[in-house]
C-alpha positions in Angstrom: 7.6 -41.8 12.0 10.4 -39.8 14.0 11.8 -38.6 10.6 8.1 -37.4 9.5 8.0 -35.3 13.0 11.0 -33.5 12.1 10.5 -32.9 8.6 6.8 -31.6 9.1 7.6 -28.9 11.2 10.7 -27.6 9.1 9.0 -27.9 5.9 5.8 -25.7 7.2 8.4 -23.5 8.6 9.9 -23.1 5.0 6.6 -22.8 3.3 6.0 -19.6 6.1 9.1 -18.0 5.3 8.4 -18.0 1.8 4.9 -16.3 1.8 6.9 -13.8 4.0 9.1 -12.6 1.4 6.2 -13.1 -1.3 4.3 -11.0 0.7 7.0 -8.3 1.1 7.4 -8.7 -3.1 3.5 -7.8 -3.6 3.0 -5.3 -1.4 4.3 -2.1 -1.5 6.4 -0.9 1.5 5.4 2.2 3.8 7.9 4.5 1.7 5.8 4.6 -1.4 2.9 6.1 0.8 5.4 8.6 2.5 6.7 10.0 -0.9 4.0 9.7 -3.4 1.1 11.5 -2.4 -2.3 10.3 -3.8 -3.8 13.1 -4.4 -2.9 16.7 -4.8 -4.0 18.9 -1.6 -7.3 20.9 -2.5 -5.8 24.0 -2.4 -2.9 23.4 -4.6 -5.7 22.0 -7.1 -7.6 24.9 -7.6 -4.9 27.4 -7.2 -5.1 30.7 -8.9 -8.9 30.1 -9.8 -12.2 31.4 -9.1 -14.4 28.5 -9.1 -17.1 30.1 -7.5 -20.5 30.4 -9.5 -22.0 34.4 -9.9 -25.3 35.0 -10.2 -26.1 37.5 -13.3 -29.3 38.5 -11.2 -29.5 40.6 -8.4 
């Protein structure tokens, strides 16, 4: 019984560390985000365009 007490804890202890570092494998860290943007910036999108719609009737 002493030996399962000891083991127990040092096993679950194990397992934790583990899904840490499974965790950290998954998921991507905060530098993607900071160099990668998503999406480009709405102005840079539409750059050198008039996207506005003209009415042919006044």
């Amino acid at each position: 019984m002493a030996l399962l007490t000891v083991t127990i804890p040092l096993l679950l202890l194990g397992v934790m560390l583990a899904l840490g570092r499974y965790e950290d494998l998954l998921l991507p860290g905060e530098e993607a985000d900071r160099y990668e943007p998503v999406a480009a910036p709405p102005a840079a999108a539409g750059a050198g365009r008039d996207t506005r719609v003209q009415s042919t009737t006044r």
